[in-house]
N, C-alpha and C positions, 0 to 999 in steps of 0.2 A: 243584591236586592236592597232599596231602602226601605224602610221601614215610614207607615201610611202616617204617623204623625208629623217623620220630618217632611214628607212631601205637603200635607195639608199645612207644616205652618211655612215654607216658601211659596207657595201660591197663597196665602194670605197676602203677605207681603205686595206680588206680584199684582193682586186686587187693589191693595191701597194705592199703590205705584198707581193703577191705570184712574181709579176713582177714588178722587178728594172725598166722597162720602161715607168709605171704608172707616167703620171702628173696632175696635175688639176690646172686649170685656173678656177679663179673665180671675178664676176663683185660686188665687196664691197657686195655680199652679203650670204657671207657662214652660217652666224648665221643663217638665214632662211632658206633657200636651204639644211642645215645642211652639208654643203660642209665641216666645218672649225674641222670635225670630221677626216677627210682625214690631214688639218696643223696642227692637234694636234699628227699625229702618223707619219706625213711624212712633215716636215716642209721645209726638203730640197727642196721635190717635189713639193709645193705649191706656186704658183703666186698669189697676188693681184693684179689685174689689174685696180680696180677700176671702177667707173661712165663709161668706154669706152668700150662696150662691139663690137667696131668696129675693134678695137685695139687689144683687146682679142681674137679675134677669126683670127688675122692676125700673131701675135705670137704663136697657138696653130697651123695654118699650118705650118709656118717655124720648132716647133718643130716636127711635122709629120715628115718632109721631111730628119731629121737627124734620124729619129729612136724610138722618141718618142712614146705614145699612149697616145695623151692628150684627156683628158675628161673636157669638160669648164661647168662653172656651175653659172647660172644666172636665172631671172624670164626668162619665155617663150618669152613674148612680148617683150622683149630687145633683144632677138635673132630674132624672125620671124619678126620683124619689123625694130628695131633700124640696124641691126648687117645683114639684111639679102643683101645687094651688097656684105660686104667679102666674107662672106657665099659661095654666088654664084660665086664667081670669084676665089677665093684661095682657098674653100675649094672643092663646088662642079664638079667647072671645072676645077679643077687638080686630082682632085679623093685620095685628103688628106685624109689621114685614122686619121679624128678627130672626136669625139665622143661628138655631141653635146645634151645636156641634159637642156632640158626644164622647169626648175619646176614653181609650181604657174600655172597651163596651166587649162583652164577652167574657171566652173563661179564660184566654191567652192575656194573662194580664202582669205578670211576673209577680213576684213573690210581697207583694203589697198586700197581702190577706184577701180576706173572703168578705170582712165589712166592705172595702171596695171594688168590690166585682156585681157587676151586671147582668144578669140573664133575664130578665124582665121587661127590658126598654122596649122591643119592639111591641109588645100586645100594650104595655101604657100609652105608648103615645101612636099607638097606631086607634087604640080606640078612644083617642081623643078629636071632636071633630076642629074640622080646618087644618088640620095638620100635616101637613104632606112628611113622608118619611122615607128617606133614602139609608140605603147600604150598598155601599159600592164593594165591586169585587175585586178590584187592583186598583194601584197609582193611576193610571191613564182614565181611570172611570170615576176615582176621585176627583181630579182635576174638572174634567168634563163638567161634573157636577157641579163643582162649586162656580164654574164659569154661568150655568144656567139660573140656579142659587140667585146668585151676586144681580142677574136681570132681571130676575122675575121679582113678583111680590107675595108677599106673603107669611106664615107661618114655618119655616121647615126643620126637621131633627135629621142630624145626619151621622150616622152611627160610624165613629170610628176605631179605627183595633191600634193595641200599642205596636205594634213588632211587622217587619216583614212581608210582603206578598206576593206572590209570583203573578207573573203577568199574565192576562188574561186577553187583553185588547191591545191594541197600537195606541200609536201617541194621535192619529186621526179619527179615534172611536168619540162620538158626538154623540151625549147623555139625550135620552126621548122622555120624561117623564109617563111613567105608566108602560115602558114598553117592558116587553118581556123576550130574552132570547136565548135562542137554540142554539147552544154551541158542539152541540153531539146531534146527530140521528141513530134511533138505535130501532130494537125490537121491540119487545112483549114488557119491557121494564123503561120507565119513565124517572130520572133521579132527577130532583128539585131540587135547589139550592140558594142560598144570597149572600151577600158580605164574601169574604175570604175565604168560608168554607168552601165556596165554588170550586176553588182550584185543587181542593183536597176530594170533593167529587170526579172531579175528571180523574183524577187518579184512580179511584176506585173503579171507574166507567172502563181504564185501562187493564184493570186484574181481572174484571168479567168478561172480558175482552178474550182475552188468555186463554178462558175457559169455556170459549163460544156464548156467550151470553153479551149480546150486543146492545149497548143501551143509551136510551137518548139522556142527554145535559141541556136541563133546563135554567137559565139563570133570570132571576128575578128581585131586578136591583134598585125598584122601587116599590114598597108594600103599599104604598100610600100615595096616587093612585095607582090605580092598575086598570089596564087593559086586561079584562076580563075574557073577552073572545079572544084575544089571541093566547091568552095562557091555555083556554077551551080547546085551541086548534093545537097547542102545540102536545098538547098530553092526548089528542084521542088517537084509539085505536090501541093505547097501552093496557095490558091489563093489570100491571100493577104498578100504583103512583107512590116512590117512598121521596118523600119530602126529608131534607137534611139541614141543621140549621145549627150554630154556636148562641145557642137561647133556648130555654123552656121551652117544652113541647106544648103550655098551653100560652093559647094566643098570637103566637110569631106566627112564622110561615105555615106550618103544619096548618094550622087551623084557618089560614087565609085561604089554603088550596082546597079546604076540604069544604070550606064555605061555600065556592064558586063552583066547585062540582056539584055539592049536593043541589046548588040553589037551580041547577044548569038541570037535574033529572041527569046527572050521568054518575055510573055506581060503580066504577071499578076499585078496588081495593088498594085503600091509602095506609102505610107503612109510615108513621114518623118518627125520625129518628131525633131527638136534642136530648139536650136536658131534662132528666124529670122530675118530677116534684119535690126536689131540693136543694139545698144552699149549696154554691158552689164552694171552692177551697184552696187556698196556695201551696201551690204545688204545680209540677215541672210541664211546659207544652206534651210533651210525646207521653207522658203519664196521665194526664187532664184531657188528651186525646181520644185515647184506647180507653180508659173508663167511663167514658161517655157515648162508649160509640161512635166518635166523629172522625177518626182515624182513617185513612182509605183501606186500610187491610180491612178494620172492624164492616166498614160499610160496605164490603164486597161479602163476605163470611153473609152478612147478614141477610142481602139480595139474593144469596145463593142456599141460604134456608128457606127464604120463603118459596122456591120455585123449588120443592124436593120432586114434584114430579119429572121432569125433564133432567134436573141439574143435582 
């Protein structure tokens, strides 16, 4: 498997290749981000901005507003945190077509501490308006994305993870903005997911499996927008919805699903599983896994509590 930053920073490259209007901005940290793969083929196109990622994302609007497509590239939490007043001021409330790219976003972040860890990005800029907000689940739904990205106009955040991810789509999978999809049909249990956890969901969808508990996979690889009815269509008939997510259980997914059901009149029992109300920590994938929950053992154990009547 590669790992989603070195794929996101060759299809950079592969952007600038096809479009002279390709820039990237980067905050001193392309060797990570694998951004510095984009100033090795386009050095002209390439900024160092440095430690300011407030500054960086204040220059990628002025270059929007001449014609550019700048794509900026820094940890997550330096945008959703450090960088987010620009954000909201030059890029989102001007409707700058700048393409901001999150990486590091999550708790799989290697042993760089817990000041640089993420679990808050999708509820900030998802309840920022104009902002369209992607999490892809593999390399092939990255790419996708970034090819519709690089067309469209507009504001977008696109959450990336440092490390690995098993594949989910083909290399013919073509991103729908707002689409949502069903990669399981199950029974009485409905498991939600986005980003990479997706495929630690199926796993889990596998152990209930085992145990006769058959259960649908739901993936939802844009929170921003969303097709609302079909996410509507693809959970009814469940009776229990557990939403799964590598982020805070307030404001991510958990709470986008529970949004659209409540606002829908439909009541079945939503389980969400993330992060809770606190800081995350450096410390190992498989251990950052199972103490949160996100693990596929954890998230079957836990499916299989709540159903004690049958199971």
């Amino acid at each position: 498997m590669t790992a989603m930053r070195d794929v996101w920073g060759e299809k950079l490259v592969q952007l600038g290749d096809a479009d002279p209007r390709t820039v990237v901005l980067d905050g001193d940290l392309a060797n990570s981000t694998k951004a510095d793969k984009f100033a090795k083929a386009h050095p002209d196109r390439f900024f160092q901005m440095g430690i300011a990622e407030q500054n960086l994302i204040g220059a990628a609007a002025g270059l929007a507003s001449v014609g550019y497509v700048p794509w900026t590239s820094s940890f997550a939490v330096f945008f959703t945190h450090r960088a987010v007043d620009p954000i909201r001021m030059l890029v989102a409330q001007s409707h700058a077509n700048v393409k901001i790219a999150g990486s590091y976003a999550g708790l799989l972040i290697g042993a760089v501490g817990k000041t640089h860890l993420d679990i808050q990005d999708l509820a900030i800029m998802r309840a920022m308006p104009d902002m369209t907000v992607l999490s892809p689940g593999d390399n092939h739904e990255l790419v996708a994305m970034m090819d519709w990205a690089q067309a469209a106009d507009g504001p977008m955040y696109l959450r990336l993870t440092r490390g690995a991810v098993p594949d989910l789509f083909d290399a013919d999978y073509v991103f729908t903005p707002g689409a949502v999809g069903q990669l399981r049909t199950g029974g009485e249990v409905a498991l939600v997911s986005t980003g990479p956890q997706t495929s630690r969901v199926l796993a889990a969808a596998d152990l209930l499996a085992v145990k006769g508990i058959p259960a649908s996979v739901i993936h939802v690889p844009c929170l921003k927008p969303l097709d609302e009815a079909a996410l509507l269509s693809a959970l009814a008939g469940h009776d229990l919805i557990v939403t799964v997510e590598e982020h805070s259980i307030h404001g991510g997914l958990g709470g986008l699903v529970a949004e659209v059901l409540t606002a829908a009149g439909a009541a079945p029992r939503i389980d969400r599983i993330g992060i809770q109300d606190t800081w995350g920590e450096s410390a190992g994938d498989d251990f950052l896994l199972a103490k949160h929950g996100l693990s596929a053992e954890s998230i079957a154990n836990r499916v299989r509590r709540n159903l004690p009547i049958r199971h």
